[in-house]
C-alpha positions in Angstrom: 39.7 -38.3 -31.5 39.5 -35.4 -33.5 35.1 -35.8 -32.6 35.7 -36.0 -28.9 37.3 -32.5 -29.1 34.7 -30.9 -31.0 32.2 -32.2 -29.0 33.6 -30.9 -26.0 34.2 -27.4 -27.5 30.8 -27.2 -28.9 29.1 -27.3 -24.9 28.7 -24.0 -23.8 30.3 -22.7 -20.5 28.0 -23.6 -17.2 27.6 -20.0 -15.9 29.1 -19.6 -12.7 27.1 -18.8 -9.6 24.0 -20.4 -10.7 23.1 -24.3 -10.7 24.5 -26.6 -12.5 23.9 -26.3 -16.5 23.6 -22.6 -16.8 20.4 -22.8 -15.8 18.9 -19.4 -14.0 17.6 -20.1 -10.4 14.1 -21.8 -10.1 12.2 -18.4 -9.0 13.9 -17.0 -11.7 12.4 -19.7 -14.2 8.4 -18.8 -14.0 6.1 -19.4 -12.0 3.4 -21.7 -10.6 -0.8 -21.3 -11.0 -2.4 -23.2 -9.1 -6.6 -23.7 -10.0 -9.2 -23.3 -7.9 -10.1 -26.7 -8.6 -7.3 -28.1 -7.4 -7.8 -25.9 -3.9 -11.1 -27.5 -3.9 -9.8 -31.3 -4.2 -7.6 -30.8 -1.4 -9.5 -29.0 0.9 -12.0 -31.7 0.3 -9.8 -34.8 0.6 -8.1 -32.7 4.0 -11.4 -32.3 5.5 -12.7 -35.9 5.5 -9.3 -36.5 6.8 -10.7 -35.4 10.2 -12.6 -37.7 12.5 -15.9 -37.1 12.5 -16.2 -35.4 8.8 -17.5 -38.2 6.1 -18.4 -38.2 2.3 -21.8 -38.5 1.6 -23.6 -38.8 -1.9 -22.8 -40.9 -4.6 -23.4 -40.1 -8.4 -26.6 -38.7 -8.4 -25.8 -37.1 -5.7 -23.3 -34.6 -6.9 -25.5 -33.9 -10.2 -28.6 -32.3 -7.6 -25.8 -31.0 -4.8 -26.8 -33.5 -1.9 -22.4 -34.3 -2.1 -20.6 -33.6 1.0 -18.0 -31.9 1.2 -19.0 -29.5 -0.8 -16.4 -27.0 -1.4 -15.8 -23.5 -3.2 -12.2 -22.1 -3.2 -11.0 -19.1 -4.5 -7.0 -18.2 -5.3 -5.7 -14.9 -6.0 -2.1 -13.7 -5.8 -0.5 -17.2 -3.9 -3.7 -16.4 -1.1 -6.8 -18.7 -0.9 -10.6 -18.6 0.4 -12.4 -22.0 1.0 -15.8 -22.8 1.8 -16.6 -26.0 2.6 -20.0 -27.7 3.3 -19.6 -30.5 5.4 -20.9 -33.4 6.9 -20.5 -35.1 10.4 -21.0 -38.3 12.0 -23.5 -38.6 15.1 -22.3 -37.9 17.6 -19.9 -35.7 17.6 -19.0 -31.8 19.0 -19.4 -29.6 16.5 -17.9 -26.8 17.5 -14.9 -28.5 18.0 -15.1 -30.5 14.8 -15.5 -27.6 13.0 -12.5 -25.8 14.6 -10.4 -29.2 13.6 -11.4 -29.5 10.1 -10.3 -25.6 9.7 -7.4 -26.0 11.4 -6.5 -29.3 8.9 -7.6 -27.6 5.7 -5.5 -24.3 6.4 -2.1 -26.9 7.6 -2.6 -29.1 4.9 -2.8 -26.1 1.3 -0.2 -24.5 3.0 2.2 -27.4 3.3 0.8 -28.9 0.1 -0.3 -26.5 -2.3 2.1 -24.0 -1.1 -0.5 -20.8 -0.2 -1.3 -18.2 2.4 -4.7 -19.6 3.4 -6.7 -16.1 4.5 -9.9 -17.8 5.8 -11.8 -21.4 6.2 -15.4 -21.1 6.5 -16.7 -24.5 7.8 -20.7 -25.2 7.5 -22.1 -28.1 8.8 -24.5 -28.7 6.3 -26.0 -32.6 7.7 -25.3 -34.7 10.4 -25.3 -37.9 9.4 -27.0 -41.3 11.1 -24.0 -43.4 12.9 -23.3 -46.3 10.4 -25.4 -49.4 11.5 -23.4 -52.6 12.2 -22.3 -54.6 9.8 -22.1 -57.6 11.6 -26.2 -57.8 12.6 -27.6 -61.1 12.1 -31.2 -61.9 11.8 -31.5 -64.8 14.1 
C-alpha cells in the first residue's frame, strides 16, 4: 500500500484554471503552419466540387501543364491568395460558374483550413467537349 501512496504523491498538482492536466490553453501551446501546397490541394479538390468545373489531364498531362485545375496559392500571416486555372464543361455560364467556384474555394479554406481568404482569381483556361454517351451502340 505503501506504492499506491507514493505514486499518488509523486503526480504533480493539475494547475487550476487551465484544462485538465496542467496543461496551458491550446493558443497558448504553438501554433499551426499551414503550406501553400496544402492551400493548393484544397482549393483544387473545392473547385471541381462545383458543377460545371472538371479535372482534365492525366499523367503526362501534369508534367507539360495541360492539368486542370491548375492552382497557385500563396499564405502569409493566417491570409491566403489562390489562383486557379480551371476548366468547364460545355455548356455552361461562365460568368456565373466562375463566381460559384470563387465563392466555394473562399467557404471551403476558411471553414477547412482555417484562413482569411483575401482574393480568388478564377481563369477559365479550356472549355471542355460535353462527355459523349456511354451507352452508344454501333448497330
Amino acid at each position: 500500500m505503501t506504492d499506491v501512496a507514493t505514486a499518488s504523491a509523486a503526480q504533480p498538482p493539475a494547475s487550476s484554471g487551465g484544462p485538465p492536466g496542467g496543461l496551458p490553453d491550446p493558443a497558448e501551446r504553438g501554433r499551426l503552419d499551414v503550406a501553400d501546397r496544402v492551400v493548393e490541394r484544397v482549393a483544387g479538390i473545392a473547385a471541381c466540387e462545383v458543377s460545371g468545373v472538371r479535372p482534365l489531364g492525366s499523367g503526362l498531362d501534369g508534367v507539360v501543364g495541360r492539368q486542370y485545375p491548375k492552382v497557385k496559392a500563396e499564405v502569409a500571416g493566417g491570409h491566403a491568395r489562390v489562383q486557379l486555372d480551371i476548366a468547364v464543361d460545355w455548356p455552361v455560364p461562365l460568368a456565373s460558374t466562375a463566381a460559384q467556384v470563387r465563392d466555394h474555394v473562399r467557404d471551403r479554406l476558411t471553414s477547412l483550413v482555417g484562413l482569411a481568404v483575401d482574393a480568388v482569381d478564377v481563369t477559365i483556361a479550356t472549355i471542355a467537349p460535353a462527355a459523349a454517351s456511354e451507352h452508344r451502340r454501333v448497330q
